[in-house]
Each structure stands twice: as structure tokens, then as C-alpha cells.
ChimeraX commands (.cxc) that place a marker at each C-alpha (Angstrom):
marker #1 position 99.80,95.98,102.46 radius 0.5
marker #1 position 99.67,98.60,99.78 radius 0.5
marker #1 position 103.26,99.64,100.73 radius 0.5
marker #1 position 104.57,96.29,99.89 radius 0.5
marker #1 position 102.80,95.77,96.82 radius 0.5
marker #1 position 104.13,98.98,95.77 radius 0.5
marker #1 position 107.65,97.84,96.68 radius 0.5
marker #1 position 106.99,94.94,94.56 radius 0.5
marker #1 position 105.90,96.65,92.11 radius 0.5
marker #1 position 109.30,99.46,92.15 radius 0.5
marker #1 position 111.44,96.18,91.87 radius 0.5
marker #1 position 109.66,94.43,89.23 radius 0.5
marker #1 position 109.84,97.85,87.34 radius 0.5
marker #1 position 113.13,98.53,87.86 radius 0.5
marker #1 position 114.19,94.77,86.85 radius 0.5
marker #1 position 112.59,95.26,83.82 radius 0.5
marker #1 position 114.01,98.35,83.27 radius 0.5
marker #1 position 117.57,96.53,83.75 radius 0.5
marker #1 position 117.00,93.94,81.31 radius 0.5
marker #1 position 115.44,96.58,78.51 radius 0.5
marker #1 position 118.74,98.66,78.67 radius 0.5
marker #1 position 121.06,95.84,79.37 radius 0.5
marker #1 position 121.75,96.54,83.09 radius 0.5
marker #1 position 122.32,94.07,85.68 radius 0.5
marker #1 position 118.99,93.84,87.00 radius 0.5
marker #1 position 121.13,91.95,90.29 radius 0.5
marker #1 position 123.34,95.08,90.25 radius 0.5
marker #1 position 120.29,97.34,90.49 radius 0.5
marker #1 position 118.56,95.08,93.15 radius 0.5
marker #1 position 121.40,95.28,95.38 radius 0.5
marker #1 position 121.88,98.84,95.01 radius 0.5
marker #1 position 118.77,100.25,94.80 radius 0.5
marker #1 position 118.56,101.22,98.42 radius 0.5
marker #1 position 121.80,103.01,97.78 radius 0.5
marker #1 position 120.63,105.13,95.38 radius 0.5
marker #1 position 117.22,105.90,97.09 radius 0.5
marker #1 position 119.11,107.38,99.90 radius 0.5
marker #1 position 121.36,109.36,97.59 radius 0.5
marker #1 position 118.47,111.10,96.06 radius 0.5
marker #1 position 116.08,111.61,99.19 radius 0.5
marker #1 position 119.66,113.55,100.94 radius 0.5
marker #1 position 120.32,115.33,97.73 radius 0.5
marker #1 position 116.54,116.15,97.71 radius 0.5
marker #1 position 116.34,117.16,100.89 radius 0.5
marker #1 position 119.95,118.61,101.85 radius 0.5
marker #1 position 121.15,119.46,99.12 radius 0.5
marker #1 position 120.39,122.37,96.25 radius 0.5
marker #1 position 117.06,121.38,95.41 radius 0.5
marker #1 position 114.59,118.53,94.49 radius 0.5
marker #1 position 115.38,118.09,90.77 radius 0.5
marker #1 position 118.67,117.65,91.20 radius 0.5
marker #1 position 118.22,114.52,93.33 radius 0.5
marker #1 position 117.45,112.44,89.71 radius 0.5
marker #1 position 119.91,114.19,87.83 radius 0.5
marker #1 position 122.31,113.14,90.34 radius 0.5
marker #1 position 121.58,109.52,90.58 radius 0.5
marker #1 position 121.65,109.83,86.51 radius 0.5
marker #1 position 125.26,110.97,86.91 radius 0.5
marker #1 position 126.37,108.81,89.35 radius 0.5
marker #1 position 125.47,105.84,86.74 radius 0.5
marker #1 position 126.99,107.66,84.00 radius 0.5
marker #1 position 130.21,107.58,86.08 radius 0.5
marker #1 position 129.87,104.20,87.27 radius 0.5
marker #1 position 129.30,102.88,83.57 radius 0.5
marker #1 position 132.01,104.81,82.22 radius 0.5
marker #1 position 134.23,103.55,84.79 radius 0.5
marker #1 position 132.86,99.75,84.62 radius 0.5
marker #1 position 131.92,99.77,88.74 radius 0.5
marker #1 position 131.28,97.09,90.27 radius 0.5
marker #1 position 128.97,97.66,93.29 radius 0.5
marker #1 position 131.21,98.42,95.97 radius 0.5
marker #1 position 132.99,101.20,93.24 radius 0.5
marker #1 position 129.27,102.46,92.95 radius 0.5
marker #1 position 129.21,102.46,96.33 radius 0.5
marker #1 position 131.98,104.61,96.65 radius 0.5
marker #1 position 130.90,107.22,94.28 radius 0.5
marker #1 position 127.34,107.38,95.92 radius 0.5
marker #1 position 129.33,107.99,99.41 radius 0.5
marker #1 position 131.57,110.90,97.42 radius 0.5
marker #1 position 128.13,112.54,96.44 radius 0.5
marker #1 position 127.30,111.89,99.91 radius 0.5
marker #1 position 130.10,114.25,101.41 radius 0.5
marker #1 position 129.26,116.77,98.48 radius 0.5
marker #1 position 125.52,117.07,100.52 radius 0.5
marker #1 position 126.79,116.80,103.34 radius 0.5
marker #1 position 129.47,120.02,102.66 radius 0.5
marker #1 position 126.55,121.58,100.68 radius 0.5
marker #1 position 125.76,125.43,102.07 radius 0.5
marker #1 position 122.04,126.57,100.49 radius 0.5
marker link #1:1,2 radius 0.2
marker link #1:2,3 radius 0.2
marker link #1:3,4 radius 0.2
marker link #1:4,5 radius 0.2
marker link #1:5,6 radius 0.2
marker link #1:6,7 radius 0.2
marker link #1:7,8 radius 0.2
marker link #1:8,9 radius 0.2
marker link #1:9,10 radius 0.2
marker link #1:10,11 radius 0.2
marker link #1:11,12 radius 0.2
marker link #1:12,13 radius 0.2
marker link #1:13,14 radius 0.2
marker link #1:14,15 radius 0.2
marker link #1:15,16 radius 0.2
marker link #1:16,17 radius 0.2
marker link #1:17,18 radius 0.2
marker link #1:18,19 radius 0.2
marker link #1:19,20 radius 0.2
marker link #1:20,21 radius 0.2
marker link #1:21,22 radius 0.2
marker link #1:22,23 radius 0.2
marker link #1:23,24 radius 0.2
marker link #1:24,25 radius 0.2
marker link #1:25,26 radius 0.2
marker link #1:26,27 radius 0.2
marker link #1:27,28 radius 0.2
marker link #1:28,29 radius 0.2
marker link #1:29,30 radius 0.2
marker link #1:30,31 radius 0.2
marker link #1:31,32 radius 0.2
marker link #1:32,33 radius 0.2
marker link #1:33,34 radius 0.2
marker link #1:34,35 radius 0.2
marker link #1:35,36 radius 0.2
marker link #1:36,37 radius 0.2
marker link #1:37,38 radius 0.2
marker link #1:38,39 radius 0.2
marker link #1:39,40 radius 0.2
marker link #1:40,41 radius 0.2
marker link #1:41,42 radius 0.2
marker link #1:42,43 radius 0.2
marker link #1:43,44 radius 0.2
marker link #1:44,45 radius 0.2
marker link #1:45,46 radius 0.2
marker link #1:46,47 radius 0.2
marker link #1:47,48 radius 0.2
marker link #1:48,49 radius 0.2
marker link #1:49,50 radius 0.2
marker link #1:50,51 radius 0.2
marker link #1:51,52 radius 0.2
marker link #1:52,53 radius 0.2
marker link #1:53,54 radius 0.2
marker link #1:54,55 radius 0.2
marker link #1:55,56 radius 0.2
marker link #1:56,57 radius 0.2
marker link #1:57,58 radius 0.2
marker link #1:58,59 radius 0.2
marker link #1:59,60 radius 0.2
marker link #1:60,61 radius 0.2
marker link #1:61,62 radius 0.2
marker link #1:62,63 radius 0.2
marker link #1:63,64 radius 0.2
marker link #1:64,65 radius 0.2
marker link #1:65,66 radius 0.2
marker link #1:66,67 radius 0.2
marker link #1:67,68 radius 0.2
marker link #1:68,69 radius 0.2
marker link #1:69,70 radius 0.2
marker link #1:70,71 radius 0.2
marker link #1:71,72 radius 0.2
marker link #1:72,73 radius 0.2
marker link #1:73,74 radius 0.2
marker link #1:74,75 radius 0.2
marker link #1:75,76 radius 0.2
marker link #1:76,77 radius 0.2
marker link #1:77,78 radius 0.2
marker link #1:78,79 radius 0.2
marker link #1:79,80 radius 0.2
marker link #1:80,81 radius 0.2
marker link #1:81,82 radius 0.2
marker link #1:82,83 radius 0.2
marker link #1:83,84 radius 0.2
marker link #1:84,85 radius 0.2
marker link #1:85,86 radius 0.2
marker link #1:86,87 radius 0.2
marker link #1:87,88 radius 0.2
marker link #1:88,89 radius 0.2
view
């Protein structure tokens, strides 16, 4: 039970997050999975733990600069993706 009311909690954050900044707080809802498993493999697989929010910072930073729609975001989550994936430590 605790785990969902946590969940809750995450989404009701990060909706009001969305509306503070002026973000889609849809757009983050459907990707927030997304970008949870972009930052647990750059966390985990790639250079190191702080980069894993630094990451998902940049990844928005490119998606608003580019004006993505999800499936854009998408794509640049699954180009950080490879990056892990072809990381060496």
C-alpha cells in the first residue's frame, strides 16, 4: 500500500510541477516511465549516479528546444539509451 501511495504521490508532484513551469503535465504523465528508465540505466550502466539527473535535465532541454512531441522525446531518450548502452567505465 505504501508503494502506491507513494506513486500517487510522485504523480501528483510531478503534475504540479508541470503546471508551475508551464509543462504539459499529460506530456509528463505519459512519459514519465520513459524517463525513469533513462535515469535508473544511466545510473546504473552508465558513468555514474549523478549523471542519471543531469541527463534526464538534458534530454528536456533538447526536447524543449526542439518543440518534441512525445514520440520525438522518445527518440532522444532511446539515443541516450545507445550512448549507455556503448558506454565503457
Amino acid at each position: 500500500m505504501a508503494e502506491k501511495e507513494s506513486l500517487h504521490t510522485t504523480h501528483v508532484w510531478l503534475h504540479n510541477v508541470a503546471e508551475e513551469l508551464g509543462a504539459n503535465p499529460q506530456l509528463v504523465q505519459e512519459l514519465v516511465g520513459d524517463i525513469l528508465d533513462l535515469t535508473a540505466a544511466v545510473a546504473h550502466n552508465g558513468p555514474s549516479r549523478p549523471a542519471a539527473p543531469t541527463t534526464a535535465f538534458i534530454v528536456g532541454l533538447a526536447a524543449g528546444a526542439k518543440g518534441a512531441d512525445a514520440q520525438e522525446i522518445r527518440s532522444l531518450i532511446e539515443r541516450v539509451e545507445t550512448m549507455v548502452d556503448n558506454y565503457k567505465k
